[in-house]
DSSP file (Angstrom, degrees, kcal/mol; ACC not computed):
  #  RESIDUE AA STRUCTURE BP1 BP2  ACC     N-H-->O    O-->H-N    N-H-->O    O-->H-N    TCO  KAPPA ALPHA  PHI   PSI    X-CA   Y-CA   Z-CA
    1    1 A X              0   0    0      0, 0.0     2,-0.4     0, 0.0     0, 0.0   0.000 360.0 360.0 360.0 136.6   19.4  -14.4   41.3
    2    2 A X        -     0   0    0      1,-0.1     2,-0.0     0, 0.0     0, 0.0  -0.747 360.0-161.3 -86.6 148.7   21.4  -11.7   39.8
    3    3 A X        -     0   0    0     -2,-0.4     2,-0.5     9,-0.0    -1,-0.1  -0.007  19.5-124.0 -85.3-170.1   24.0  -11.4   37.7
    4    4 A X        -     0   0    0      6,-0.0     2,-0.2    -2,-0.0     0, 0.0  -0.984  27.2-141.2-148.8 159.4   26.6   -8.7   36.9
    5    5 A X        -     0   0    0     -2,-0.5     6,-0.2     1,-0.1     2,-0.1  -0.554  10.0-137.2-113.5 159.3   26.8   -7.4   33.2
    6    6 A X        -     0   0    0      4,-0.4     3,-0.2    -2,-0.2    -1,-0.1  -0.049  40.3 -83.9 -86.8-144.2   29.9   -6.5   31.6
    7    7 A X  S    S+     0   0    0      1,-0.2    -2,-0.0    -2,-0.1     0, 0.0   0.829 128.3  52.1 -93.0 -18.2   30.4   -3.6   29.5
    8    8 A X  S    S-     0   0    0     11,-0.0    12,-0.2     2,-0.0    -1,-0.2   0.525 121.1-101.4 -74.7 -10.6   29.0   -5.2   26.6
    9    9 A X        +     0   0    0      1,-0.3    10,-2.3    -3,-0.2     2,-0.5   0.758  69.3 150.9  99.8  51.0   25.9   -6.3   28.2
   10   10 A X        -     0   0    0      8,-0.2    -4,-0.4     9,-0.1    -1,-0.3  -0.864  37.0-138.1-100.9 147.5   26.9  -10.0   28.8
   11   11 A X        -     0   0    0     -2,-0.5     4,-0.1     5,-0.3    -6,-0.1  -0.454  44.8 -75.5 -83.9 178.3   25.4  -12.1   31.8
   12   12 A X        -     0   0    0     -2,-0.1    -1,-0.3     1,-0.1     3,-0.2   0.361  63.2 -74.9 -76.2-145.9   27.6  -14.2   33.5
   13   13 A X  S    S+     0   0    0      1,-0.3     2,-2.4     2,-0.1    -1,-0.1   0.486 101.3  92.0 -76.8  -8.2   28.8  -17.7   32.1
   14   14 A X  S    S-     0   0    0      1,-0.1    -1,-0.3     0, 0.0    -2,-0.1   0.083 103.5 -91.3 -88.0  57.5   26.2  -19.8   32.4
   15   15 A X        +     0   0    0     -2,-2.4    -1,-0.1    -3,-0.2     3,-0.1   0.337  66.5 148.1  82.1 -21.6   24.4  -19.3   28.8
   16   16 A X        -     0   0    0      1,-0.1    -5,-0.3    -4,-0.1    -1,-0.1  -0.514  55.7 -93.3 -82.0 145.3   22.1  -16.6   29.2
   17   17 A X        -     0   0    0      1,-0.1     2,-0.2    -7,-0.1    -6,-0.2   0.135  38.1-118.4 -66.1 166.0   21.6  -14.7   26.3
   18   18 A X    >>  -     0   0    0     -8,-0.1     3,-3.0    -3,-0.1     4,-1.7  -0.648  26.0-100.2-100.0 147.8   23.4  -11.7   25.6
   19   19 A X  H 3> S+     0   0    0    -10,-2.3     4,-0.9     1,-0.3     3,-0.1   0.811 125.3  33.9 -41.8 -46.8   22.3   -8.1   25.1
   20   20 A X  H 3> S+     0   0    0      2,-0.2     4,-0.8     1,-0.2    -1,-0.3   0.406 112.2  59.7 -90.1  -6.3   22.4   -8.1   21.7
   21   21 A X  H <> S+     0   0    0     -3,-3.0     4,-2.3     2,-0.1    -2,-0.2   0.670 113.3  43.6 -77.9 -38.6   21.2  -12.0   21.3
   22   22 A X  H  X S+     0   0    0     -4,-1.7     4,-1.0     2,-0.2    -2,-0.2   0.754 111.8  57.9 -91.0 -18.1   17.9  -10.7   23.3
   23   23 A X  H  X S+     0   0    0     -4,-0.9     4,-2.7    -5,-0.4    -3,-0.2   0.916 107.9  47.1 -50.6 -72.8   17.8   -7.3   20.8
   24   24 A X  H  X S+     0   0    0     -4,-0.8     4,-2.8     1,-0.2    -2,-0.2   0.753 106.2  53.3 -90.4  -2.7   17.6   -9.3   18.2
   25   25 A X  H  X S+     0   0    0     -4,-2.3     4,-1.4     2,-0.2     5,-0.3   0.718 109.2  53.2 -42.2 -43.1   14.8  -11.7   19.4
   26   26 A X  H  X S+     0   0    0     -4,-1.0     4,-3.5     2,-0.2     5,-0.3   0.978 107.4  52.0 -60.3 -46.9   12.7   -8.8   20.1
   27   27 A X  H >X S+     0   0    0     -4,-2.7     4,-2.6     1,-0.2     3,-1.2   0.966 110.4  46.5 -29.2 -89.5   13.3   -7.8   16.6
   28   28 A X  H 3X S+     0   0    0     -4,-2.8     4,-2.8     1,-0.2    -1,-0.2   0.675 111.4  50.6   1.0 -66.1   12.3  -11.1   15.2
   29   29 A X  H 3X S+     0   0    0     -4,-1.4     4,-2.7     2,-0.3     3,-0.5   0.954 110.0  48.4 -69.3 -62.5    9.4  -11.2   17.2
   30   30 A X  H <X S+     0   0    0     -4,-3.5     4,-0.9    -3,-1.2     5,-0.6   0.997 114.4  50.3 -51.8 -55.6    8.2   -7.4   16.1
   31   31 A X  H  X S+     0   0    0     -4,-2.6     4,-0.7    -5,-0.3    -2,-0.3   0.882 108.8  49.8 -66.1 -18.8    8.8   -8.5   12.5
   32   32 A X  H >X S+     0   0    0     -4,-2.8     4,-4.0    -3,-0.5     3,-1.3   0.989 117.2  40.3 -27.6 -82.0    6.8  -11.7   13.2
   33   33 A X  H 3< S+     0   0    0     -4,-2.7     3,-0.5     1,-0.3     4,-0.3   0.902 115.3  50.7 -70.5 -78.0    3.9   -9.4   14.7
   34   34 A X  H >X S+     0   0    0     -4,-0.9     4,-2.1     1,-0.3     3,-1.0   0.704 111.4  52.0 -38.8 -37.2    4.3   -6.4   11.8
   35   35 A X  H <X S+     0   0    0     -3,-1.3     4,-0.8    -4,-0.7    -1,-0.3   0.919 113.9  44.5 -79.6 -31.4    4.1   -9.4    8.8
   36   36 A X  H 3< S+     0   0    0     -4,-4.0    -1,-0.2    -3,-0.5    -2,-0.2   0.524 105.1  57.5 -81.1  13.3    1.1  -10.5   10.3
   37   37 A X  H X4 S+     0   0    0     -3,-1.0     3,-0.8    -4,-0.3    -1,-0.2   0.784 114.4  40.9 -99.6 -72.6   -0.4   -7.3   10.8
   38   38 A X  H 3<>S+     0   0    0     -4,-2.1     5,-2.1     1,-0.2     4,-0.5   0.334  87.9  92.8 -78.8  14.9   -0.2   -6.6    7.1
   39   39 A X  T ><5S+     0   0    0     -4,-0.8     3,-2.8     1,-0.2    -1,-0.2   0.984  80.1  57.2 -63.4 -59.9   -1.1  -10.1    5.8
   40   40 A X  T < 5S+     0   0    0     -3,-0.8    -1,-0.2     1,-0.2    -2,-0.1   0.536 116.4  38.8 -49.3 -15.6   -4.8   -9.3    5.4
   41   41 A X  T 3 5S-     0   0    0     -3,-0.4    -1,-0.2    -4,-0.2    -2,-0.2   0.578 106.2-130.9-107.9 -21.4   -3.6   -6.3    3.0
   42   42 A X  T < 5 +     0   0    0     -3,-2.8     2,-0.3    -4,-0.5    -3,-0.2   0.976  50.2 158.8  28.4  77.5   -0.9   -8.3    1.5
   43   43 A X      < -     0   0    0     -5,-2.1    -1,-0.2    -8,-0.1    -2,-0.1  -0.997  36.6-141.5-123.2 136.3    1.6   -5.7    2.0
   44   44 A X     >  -     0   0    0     -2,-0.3     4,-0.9     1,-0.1    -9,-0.0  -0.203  24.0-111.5-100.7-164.7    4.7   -6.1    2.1
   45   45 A X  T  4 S+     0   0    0      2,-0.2     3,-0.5     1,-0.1     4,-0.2   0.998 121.8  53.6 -52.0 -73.3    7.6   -3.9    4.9
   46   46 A X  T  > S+     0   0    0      1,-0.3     4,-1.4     2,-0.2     3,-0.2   0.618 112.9  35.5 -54.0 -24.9    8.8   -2.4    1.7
   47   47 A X  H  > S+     0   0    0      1,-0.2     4,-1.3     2,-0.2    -1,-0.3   0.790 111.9  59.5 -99.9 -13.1    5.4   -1.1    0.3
   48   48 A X  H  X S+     0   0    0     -4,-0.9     4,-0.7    -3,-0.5    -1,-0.2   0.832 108.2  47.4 -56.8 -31.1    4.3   -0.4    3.5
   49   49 A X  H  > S+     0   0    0      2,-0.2     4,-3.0     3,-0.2     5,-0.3   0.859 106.8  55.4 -77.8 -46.2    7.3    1.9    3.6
   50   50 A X  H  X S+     0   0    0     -4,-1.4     4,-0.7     2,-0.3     5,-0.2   0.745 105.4  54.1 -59.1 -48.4    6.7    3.4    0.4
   51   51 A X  H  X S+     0   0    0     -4,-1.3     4,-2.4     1,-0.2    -1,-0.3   0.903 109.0  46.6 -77.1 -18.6    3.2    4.5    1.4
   52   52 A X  H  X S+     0   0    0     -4,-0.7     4,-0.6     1,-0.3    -2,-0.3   0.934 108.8  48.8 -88.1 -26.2    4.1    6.2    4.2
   53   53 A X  H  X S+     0   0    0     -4,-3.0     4,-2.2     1,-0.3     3,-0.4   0.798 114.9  47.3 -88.6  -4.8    6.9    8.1    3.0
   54   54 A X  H  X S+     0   0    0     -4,-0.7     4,-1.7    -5,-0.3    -1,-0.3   0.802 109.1  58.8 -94.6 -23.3    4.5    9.2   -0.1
   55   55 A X  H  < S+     0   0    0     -4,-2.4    -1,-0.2    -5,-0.2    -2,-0.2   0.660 115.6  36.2 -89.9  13.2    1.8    9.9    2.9
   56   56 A X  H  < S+     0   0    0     -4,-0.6    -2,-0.2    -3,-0.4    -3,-0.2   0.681 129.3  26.3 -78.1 -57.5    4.5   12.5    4.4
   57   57 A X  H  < S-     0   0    0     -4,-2.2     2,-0.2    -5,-0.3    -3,-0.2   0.417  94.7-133.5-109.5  18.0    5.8   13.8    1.8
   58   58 A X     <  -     0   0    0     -4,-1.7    -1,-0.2    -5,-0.1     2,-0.1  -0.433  49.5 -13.6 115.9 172.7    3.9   13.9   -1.1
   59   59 A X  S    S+     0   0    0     -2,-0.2     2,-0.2    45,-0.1    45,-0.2  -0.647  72.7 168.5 -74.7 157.2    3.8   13.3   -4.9
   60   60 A X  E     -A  103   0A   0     43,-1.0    43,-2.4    -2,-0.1    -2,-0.1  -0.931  42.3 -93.0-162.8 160.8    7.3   12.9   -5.6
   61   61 A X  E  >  -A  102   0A   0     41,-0.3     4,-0.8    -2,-0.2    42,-0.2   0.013  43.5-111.0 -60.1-171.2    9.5   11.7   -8.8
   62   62 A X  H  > S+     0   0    0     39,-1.0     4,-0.6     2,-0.2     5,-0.2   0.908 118.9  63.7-100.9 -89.6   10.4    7.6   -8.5
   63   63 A X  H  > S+     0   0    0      2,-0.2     4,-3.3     1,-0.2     3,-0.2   0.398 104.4  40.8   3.2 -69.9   14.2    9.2   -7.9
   64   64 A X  H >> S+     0   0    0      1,-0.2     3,-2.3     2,-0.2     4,-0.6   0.965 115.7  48.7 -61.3 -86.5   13.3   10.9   -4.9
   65   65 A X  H 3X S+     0   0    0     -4,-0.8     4,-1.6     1,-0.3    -1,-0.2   0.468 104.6  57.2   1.3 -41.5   11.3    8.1   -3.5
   66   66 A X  H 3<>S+     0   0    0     -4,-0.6     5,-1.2     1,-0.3    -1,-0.3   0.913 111.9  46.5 -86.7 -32.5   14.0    5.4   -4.2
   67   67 A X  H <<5S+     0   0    0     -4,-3.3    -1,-0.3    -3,-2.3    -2,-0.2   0.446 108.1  53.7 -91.8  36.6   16.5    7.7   -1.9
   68   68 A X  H  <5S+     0   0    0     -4,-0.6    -1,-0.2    -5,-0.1    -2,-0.2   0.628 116.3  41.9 -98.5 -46.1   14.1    8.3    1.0
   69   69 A X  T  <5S-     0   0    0     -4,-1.6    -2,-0.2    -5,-0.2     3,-0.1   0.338 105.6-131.6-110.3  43.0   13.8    4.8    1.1
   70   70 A X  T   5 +     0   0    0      1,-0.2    -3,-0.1     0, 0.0    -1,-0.1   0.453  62.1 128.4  45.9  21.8   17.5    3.8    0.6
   71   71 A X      < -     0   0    0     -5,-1.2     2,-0.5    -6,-0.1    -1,-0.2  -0.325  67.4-100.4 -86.5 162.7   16.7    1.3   -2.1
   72   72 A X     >  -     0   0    0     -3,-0.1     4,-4.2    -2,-0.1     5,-0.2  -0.646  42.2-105.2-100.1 151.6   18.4    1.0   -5.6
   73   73 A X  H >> S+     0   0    0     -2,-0.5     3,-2.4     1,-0.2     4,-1.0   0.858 119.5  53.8 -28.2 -81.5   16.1    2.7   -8.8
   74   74 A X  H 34 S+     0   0    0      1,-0.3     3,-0.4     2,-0.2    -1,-0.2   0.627 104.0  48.1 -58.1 -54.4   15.2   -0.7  -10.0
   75   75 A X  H >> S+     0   0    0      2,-0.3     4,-2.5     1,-0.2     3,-1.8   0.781 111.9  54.8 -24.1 -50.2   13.6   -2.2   -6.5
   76   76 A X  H <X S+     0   0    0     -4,-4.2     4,-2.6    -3,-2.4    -2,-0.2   0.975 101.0  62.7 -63.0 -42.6   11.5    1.3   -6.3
   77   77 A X  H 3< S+     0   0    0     -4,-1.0     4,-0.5    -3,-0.4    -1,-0.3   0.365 109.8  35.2 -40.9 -12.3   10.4    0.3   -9.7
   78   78 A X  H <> S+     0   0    0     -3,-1.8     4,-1.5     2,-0.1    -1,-0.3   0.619 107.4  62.7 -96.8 -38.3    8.8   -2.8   -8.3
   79   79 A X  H  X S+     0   0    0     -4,-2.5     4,-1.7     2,-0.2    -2,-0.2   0.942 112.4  39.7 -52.9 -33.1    7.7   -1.3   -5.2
   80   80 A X  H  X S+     0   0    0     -4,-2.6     4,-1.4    -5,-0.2     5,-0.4   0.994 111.9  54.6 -98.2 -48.6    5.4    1.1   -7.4
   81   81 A X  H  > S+     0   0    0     -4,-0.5     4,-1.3     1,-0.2    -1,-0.2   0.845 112.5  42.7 -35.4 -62.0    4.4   -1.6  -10.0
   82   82 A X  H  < S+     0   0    0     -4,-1.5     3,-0.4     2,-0.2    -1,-0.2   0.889 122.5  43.9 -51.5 -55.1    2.9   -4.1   -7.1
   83   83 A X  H  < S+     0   0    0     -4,-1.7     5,-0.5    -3,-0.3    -2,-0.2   0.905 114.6  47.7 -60.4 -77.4    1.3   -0.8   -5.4
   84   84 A X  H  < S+     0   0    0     -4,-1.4    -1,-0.3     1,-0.3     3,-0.3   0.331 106.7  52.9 -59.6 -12.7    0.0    0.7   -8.6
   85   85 A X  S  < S+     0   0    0     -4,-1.3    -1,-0.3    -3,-0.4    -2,-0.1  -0.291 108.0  64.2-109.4  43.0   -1.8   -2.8  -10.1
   86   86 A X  S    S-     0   0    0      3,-0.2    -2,-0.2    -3,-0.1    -1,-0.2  -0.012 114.5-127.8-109.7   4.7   -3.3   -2.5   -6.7
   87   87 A X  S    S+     0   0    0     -3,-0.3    22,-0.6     2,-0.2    21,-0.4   0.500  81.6 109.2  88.9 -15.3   -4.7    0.3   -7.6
   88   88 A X  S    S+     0   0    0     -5,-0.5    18,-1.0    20,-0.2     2,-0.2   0.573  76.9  37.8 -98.5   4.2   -3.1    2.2   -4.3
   89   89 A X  E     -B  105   0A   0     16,-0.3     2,-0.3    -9,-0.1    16,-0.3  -0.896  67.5-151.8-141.5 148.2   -0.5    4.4   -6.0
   90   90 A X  E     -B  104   0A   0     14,-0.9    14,-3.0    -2,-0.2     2,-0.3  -0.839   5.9-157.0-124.3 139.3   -0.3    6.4   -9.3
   91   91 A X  E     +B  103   0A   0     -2,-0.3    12,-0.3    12,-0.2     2,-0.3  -0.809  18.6 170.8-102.1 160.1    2.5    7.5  -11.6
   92   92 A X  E     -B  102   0A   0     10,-3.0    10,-1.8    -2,-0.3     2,-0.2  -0.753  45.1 -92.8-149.1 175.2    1.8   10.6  -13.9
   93   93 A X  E     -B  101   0A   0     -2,-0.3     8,-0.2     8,-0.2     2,-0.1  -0.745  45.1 -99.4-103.4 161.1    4.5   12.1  -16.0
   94   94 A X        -     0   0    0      6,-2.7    -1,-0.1     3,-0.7     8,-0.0  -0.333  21.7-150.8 -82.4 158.8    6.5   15.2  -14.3
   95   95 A X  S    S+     0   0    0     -2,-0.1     3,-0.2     1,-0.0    -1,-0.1   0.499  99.6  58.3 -89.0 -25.1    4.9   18.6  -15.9
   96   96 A X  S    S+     0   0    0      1,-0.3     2,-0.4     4,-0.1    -1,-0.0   0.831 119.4  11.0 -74.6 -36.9    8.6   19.6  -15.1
   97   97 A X        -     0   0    0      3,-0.3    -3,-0.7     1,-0.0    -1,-0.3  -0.950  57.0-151.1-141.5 130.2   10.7   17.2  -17.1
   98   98 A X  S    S+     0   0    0     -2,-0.4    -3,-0.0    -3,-0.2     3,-0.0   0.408 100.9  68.4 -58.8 -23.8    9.0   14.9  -19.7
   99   99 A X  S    S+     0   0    0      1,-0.1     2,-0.4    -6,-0.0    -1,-0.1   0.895  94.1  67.7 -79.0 -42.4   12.1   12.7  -18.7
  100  100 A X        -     0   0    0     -3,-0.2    -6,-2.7   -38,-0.0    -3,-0.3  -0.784  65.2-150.9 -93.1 106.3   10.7   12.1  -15.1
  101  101 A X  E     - B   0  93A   0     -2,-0.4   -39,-1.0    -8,-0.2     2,-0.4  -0.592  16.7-148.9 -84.5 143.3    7.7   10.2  -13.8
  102  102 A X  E     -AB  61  92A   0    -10,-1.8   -10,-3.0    -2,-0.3   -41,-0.3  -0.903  11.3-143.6-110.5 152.0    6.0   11.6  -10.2
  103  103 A X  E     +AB  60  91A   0    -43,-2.4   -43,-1.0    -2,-0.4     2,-0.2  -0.910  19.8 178.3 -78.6 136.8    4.3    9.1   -7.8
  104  104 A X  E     - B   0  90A   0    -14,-3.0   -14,-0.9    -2,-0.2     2,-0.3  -0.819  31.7-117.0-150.3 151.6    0.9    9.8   -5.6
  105  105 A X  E     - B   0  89A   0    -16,-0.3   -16,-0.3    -2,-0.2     2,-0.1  -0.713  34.8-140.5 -87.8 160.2   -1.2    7.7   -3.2
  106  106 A X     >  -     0   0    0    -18,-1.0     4,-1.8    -2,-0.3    -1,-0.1  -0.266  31.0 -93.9 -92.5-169.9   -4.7    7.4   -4.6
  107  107 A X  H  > S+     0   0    0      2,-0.2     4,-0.9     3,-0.1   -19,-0.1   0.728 129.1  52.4 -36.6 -59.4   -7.7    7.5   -2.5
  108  108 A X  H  > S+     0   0    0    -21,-0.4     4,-1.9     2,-0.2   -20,-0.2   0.750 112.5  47.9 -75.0 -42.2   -7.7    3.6   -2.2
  109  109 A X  H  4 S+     0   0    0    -22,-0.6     4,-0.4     2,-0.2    -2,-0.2   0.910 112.7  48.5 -68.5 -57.8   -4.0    3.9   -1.0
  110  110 A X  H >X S+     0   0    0     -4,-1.8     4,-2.5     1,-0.2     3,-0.9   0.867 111.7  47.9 -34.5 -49.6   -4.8    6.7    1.5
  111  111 A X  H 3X S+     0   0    0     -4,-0.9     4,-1.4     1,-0.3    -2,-0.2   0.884 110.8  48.9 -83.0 -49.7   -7.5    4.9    2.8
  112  112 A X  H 3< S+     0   0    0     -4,-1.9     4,-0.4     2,-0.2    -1,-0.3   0.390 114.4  49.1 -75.3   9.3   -5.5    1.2    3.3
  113  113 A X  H <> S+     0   0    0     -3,-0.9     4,-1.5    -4,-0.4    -2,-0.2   0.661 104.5  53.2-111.9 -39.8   -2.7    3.0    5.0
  114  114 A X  H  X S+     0   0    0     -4,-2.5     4,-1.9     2,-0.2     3,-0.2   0.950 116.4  41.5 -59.0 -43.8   -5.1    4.8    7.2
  115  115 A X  H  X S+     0   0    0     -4,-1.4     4,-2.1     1,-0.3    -1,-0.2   0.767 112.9  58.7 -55.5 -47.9   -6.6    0.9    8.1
  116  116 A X  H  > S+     0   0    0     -4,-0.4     4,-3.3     2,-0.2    -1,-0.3   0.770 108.1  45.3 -85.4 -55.1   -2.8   -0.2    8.2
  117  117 A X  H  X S+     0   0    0     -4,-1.5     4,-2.0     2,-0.2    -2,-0.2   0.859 100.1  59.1 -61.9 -49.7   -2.2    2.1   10.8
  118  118 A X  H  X S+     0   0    0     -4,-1.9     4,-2.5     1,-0.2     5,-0.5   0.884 117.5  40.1 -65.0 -50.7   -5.0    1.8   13.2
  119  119 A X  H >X S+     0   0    0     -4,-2.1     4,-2.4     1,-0.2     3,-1.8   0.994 103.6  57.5 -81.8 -17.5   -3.9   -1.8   13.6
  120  120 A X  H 3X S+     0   0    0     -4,-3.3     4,-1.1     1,-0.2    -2,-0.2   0.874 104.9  58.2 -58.7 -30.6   -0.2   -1.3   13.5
  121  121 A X  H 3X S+     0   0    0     -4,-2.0     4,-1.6     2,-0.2    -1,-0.2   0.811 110.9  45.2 -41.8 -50.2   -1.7    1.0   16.9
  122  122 A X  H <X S+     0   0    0     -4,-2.5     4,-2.4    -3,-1.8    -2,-0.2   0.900 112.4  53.9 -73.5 -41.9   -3.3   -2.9   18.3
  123  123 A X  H >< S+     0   0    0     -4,-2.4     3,-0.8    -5,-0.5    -2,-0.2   0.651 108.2  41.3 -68.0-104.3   -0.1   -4.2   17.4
  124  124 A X  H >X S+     0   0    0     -4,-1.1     3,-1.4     1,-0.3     4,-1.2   0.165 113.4  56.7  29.9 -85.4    2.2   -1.7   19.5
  125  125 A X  H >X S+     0   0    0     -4,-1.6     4,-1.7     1,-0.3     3,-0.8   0.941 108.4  42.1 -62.0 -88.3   -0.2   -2.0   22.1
  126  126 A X  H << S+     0   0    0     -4,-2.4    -1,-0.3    -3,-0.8     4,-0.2   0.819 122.9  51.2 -23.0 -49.9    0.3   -6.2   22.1
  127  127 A X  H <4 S+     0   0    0     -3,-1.4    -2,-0.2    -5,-0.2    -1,-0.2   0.801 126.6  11.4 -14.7 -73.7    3.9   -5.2   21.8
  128  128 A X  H X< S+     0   0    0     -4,-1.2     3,-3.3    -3,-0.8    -3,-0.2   0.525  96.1 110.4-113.1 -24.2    4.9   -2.8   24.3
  129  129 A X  T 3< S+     0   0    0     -4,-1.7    -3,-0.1     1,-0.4    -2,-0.1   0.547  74.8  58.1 -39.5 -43.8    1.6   -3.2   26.5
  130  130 A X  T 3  S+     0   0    0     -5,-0.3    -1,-0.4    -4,-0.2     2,-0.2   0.378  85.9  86.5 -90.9 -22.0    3.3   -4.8   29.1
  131  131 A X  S <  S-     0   0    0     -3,-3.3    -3,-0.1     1,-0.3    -4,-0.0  -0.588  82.3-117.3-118.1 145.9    5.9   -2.0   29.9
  132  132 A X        -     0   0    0     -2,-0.2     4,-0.3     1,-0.1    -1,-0.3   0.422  38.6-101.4 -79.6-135.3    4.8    0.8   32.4
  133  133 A X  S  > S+     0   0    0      2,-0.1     4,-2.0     3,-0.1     5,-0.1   0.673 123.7  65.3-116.8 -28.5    4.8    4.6   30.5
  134  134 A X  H  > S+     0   0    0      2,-0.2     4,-1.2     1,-0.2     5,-0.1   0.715 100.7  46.9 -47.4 -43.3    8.0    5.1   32.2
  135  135 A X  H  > S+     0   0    0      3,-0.2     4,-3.7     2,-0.1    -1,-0.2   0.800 105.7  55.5 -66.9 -35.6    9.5    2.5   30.3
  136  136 A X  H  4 S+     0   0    0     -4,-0.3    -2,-0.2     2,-0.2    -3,-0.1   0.922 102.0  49.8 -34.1 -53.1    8.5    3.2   27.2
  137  137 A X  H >X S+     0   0    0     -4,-2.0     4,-2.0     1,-0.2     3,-2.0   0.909 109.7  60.3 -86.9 -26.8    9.6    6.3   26.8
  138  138 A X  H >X S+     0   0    0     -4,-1.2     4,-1.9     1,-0.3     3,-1.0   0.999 109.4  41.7 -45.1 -61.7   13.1    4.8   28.2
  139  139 A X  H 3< S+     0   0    0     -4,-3.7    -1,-0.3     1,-0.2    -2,-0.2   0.207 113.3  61.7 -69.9  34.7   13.4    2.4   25.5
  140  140 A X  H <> S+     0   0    0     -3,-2.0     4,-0.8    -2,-0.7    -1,-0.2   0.559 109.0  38.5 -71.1 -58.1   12.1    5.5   23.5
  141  141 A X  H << S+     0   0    0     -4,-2.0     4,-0.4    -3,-1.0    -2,-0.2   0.883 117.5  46.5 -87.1 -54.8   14.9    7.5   24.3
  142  142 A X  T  X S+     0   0    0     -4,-1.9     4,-1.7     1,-0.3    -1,-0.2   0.569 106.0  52.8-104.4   9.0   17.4    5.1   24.1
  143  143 A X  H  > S+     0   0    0     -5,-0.3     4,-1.3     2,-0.2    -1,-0.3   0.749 107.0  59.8 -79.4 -28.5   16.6    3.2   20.8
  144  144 A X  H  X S+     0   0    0     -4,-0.8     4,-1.1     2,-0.2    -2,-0.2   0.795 105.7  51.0 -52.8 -21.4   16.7    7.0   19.5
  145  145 A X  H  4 S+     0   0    0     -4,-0.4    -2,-0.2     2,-0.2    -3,-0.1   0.966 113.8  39.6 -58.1 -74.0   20.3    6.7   20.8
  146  146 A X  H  < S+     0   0    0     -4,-1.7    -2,-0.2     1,-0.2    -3,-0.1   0.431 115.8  52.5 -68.5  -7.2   21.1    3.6   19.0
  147  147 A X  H  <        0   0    0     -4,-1.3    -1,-0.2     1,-0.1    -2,-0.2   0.929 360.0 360.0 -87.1 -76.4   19.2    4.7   15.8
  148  148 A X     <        0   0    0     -4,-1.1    -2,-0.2    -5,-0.2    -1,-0.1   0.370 360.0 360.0 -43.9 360.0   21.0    8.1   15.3
């Protein structure tokens, strides 16, 4: 049986969930799948985040770092302690400013991010698996809408 949506994405009265009640089950669900991806690594979202933006862009000061990843000073300052007594990120002082410490992936950091990746790849797959290629790239398209 069908329904008819309203402009908000509602079904009709009888209880079924709503567009944005089933949006944020999916979430859930992905953030389920993602913690349990990175369990074995004991990583958390945030330092997961943290590696990747330092395996895009680079050594960079703790400054820079904290606004790529929209976090306050003091929070980056934990992200990089937890990394860095794991041995998977380094601080050095800036060559530029004496004032300014830069941050680097090691070896060991490269290397668990590459690992981190290839399953986040199984995960997707478990994810999305189910959806032709033609859907995908619709919900591709239009979570790029709803992100931007």
């Amino acid at each position: 049986m069908t329904q008819d949506r309203d402009a908000a994405g509602r079904r009709g009265s009888d209880g079924d969930e709503t567009l944005s009640e089933a949006f944020w089950a999916v979430a859930r669900q992905l953030r389920h799948m993602s913690q349990e991806t990175l369990a074995p690594w004991d990583i958390t979202p945030s330092q997961l985040r943290a590696l990747r933006v330092l395996m895009r862009r680079g050594v960079m000061r703790l400054s820079e770092l904290s606004d790529h990843l929209h976090i306050a000073a003091r929070s980056t300052t934990e992200v990089v302690d937890a990394l860095e007594a794991r041995g998977l990120m380094r601080r050095r002082p800036d060559p530029d400013d004496r004032r300014a410490t830069l941050v680097g992936l090691t070896e060991h950091g490269t290397s668990v991010l590459d690992a981190i990746r290839a399953a986040r790849g199984t995960e997707t797959e478990r994810a999305f698996g189910r959806l032709s290629e033609t859907d995908r790239a619709h919900l591709a398209r239009i979570l790029g809408q709803l992100r931007d």
